[in-house]
C-alpha positions in Angstrom: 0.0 0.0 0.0 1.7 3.3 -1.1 1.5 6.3 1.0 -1.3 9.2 0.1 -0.8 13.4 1.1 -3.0 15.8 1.0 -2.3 19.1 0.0 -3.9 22.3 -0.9 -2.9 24.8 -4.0 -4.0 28.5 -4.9 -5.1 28.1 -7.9 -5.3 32.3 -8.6 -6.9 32.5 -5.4 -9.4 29.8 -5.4 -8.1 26.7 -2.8 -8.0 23.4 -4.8 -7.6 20.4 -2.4 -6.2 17.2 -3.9 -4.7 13.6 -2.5 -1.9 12.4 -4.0 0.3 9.1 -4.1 3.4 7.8 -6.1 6.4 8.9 -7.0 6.7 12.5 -9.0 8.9 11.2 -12.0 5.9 8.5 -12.6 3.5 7.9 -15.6 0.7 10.5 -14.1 -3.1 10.1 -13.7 -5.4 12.9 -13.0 -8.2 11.4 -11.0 -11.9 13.7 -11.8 -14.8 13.0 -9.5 -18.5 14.0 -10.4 -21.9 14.6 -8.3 -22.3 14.6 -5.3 -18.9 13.2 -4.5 -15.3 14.5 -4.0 -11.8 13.2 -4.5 -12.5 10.7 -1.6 -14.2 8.2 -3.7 -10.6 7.0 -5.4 -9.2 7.2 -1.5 -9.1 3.1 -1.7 -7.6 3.4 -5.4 -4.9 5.4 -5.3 -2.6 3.6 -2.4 -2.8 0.3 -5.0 -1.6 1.9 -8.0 1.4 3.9 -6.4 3.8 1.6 -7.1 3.6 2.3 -11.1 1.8 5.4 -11.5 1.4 9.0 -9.8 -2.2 9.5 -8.6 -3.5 13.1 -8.6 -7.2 13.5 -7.5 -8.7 17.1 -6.7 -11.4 18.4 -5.3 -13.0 20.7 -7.9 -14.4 23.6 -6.8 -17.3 24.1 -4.7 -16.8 20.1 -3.5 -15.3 18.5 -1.2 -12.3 20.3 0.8 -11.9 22.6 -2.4 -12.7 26.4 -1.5 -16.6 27.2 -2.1 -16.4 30.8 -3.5 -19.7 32.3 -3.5 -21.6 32.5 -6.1 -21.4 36.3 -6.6 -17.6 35.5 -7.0 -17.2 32.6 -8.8 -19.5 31.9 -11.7 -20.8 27.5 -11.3 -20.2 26.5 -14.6 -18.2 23.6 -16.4 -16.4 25.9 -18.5 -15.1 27.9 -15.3 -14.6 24.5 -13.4 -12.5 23.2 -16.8 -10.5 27.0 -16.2 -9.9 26.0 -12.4 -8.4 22.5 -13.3 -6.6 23.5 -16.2 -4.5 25.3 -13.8 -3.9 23.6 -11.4 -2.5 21.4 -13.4 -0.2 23.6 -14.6 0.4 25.0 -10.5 1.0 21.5 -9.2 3.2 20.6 -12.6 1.3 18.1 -14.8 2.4 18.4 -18.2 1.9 15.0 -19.1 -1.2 12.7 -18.0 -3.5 10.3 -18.4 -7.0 11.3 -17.1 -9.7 8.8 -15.4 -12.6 10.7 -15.6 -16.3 9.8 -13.7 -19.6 11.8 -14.5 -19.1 15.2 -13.8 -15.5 14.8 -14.1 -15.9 13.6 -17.8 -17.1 17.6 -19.3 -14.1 19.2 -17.2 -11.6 16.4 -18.2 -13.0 16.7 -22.2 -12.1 20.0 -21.9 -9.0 20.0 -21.3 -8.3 17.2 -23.6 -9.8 19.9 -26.4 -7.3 22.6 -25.4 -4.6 20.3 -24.7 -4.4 16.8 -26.5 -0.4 17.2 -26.6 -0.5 16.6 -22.9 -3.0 13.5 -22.3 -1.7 9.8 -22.8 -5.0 8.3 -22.2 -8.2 8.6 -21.1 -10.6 6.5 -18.5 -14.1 7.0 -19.0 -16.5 5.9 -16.1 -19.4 6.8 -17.2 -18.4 9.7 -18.2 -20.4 10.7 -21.4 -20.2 12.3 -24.7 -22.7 11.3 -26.7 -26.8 11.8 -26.7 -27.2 8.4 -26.5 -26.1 7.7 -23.8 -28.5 10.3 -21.7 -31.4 8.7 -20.2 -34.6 9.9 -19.6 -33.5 10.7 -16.2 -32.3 13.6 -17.2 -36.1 14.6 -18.0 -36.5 17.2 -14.9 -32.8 18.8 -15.7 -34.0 19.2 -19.7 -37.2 21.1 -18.3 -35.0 23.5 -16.7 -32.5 23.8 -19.8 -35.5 25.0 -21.7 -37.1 26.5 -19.1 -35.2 28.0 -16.2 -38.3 28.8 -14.5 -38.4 29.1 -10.7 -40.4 26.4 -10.3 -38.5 23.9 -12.5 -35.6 24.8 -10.7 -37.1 24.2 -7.7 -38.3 20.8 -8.9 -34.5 19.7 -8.9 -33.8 20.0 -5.3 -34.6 16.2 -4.8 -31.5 15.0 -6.6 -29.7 16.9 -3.4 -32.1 15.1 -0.6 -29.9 12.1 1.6 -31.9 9.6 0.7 -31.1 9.8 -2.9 -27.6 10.1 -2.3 -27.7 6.7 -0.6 -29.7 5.8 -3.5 -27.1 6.4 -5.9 -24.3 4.4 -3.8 -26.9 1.8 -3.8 -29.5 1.0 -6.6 -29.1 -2.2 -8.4 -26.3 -3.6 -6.3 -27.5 -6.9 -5.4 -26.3 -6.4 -1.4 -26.5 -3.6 0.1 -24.9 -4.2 3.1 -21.6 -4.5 1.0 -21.8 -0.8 0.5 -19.9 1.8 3.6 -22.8 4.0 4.6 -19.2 6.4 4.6 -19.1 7.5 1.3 -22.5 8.7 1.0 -22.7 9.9 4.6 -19.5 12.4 3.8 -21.4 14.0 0.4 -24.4 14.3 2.1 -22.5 16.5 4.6 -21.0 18.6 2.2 -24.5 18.9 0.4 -25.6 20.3 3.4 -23.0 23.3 3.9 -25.4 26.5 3.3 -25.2 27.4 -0.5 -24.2 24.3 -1.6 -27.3 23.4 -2.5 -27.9 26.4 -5.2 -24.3 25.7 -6.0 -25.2 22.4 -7.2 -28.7 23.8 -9.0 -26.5 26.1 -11.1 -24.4 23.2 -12.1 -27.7 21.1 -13.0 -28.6 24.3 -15.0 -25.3 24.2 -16.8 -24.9 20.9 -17.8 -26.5 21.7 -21.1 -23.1 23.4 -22.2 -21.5 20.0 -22.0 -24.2 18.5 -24.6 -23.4 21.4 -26.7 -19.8 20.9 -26.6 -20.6 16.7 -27.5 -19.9 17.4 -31.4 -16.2 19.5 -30.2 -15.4 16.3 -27.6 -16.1 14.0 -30.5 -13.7 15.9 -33.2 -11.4 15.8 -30.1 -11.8 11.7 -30.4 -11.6 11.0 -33.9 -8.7 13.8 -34.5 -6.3 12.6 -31.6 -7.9 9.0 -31.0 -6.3 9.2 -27.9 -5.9 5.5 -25.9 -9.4 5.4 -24.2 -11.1 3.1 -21.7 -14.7 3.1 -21.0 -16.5 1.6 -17.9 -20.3 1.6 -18.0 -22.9 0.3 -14.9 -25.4 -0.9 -17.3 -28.4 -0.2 -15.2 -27.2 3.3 -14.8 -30.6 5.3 -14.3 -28.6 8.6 -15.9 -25.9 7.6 -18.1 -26.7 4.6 -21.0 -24.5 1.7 -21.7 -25.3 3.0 -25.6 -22.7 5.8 -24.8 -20.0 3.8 -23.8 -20.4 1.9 -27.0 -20.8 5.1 -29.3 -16.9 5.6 -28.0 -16.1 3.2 -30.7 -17.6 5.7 -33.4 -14.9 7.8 -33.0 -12.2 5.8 -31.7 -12.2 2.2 -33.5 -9.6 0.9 -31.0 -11.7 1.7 -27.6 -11.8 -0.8 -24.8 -15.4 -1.4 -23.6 -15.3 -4.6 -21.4 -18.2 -5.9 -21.0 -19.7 -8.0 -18.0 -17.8 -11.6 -18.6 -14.2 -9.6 -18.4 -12.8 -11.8 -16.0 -13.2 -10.3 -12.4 -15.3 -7.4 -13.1 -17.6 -7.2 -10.2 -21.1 -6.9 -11.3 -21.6 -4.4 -8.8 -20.1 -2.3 -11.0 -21.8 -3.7 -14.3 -25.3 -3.4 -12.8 -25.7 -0.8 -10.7 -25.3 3.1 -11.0 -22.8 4.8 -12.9 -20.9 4.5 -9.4 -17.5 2.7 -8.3 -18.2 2.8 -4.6 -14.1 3.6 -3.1 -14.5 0.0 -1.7 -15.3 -1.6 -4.9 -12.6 0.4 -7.1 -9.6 -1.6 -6.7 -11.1 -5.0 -7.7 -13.0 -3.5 -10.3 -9.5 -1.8 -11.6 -7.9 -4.9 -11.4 -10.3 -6.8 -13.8 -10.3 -4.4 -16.4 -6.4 -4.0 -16.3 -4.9 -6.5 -13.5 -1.6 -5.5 -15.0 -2.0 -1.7 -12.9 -1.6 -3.9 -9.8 -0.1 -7.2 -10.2 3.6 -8.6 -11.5 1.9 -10.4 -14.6 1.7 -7.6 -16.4 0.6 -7.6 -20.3 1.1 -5.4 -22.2 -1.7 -2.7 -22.1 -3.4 0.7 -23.6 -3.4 2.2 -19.7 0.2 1.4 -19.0 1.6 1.8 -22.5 0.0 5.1 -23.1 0.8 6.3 -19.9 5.0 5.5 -19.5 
């Protein structure tokens, strides 16, 4: 188990928190959370991959340990999220990286993929998506208030933020529950509660339309670079459809999509939300690449890309 630090860098005045393990001359990943969570749901991954890779997971802003500027300071969008990230990348000294990138994490990472495809060596999708597709009708409520940013519709959104249906995304479709930690759920619920976060988080809900717009730029992006891509799907994922993992392939033939017989995939991860519960990450890491953690290592797009 390799040793994690925490740290904290001014990113031109804005507070980015971020773990970190493995050494600094390393092949580098950039680990990007989505909603609700933080950097602490790859807390279990990171201390098994330090021994081939350096492991760089912030807290984007208004999450987690990350500063929470108000919103008469700081605009909540992706595009000013993408700004944040994009430097401190360059304050912390990544110029070279590999991205795993979950959810919300996915528009930020894309973006900086668009500016910067010199610098990226690979790219993990966990349902992370980039093609219509692969949005459900779950997203039915958060169209309403793309076309009509009404009060009430905005309103309307406010039970995505309730506890119970954080729990519920930790938890739907996994076949037993008890094999989830109440933790990770129990620490975004808390910093859901922190007063504004909540109309942070409607803003961002509001937003996510610019990341559908920017689908047809991410996709150039894909079939201009084809960078080395792997893409994870929960195939019961209420928001995110297994169809946009697949549509990967559109753009860039040589995509891995492992499906559920990949030897030691968990189907906890196959079947339930587009989730990787911290407990569940490093067996689900090792059946899509056991090379990232063991001495039989073939050879692989993740480590090959990434040296």
């Amino acid at each position: 188990m390799g040793t994690v630090t925490y740290g904290k860098a001014d990113v031109d005045g804005i507070g980015v928190f971020y773990r970190e393990g493995g050494p600094k001359d390393a092949p580098t990943i950039l680990l990007l959370h989505g909603f609700p969570t933080a950097g602490h749901m790859f807390r279990d991954l990171i201390p098994q991959l330090t021994d081939r890779f350096r492991l760089v997971a912030p807290d984007l802003p208004g999450f987690g340990q990350s500063d929470m500027p108000a919103r008469s300071a700081f605009i909540y969008t992706f595009e000013n999220i993408a700004n944040v990230i994009d430097r401190f990348a360059e304050v912390i000294g990544l110029h070279r990286f590999a991205m795993y990138v979950f959810d919300y994490g996915a528009p930020v990472g894309f973006r900086l993929a668009v500016r910067h495809p010199d610098r990226l060596t690979a790219i993990i999708s966990q349902n992370g998506n980039a093609y219509e597709e692969g949005l459900s009708d779950g997203w039915n409520p958060i169209r309403a208030y793309w076309q009509q940013p009404s009060p009430s519709n905005r309103e309307a959104l406010r039970s995505f933020l309730a506890p119970e249906t954080t729990r519920w995304q930790y938890t739907h479709g996994v076949p037993d529950v008890t094999a989830i930690s109440p933790d990770g759920y129990s620490l975004d619920n808390f910093y859901l509660a922190r007063p504004g976060a909540d109309e942070i988080q409607l803003d961002l809900f509001g937003d996510y339309k610019s990341n559908v717009a920017l689908y047809p730029t991410f996709r150039n992006y894909f079939r201009t670079h084809k960078p080395s891509f792997l893409a994870v799907w929960g195939k019961n994922d209420p928001f995110f459809l297994p169809g946009g993992a697949e549509a990967f392939r559109r753009d860039i033939p040589g995509a891995i999509i492992p499906r559920e017989h990949v030897p030691g995939f968990r189907e906890s991860c196959m079947s339930n939300r587009h989730w990787i519960e911290p407990t569940d990450s490093i067996t689900n890491i090792r059946g899509i690449y056991p090379w990232a953690t063991t001495s039989a290592t073939p050879k692989s797009m993740i480590w090959r890309a990434t040296r």
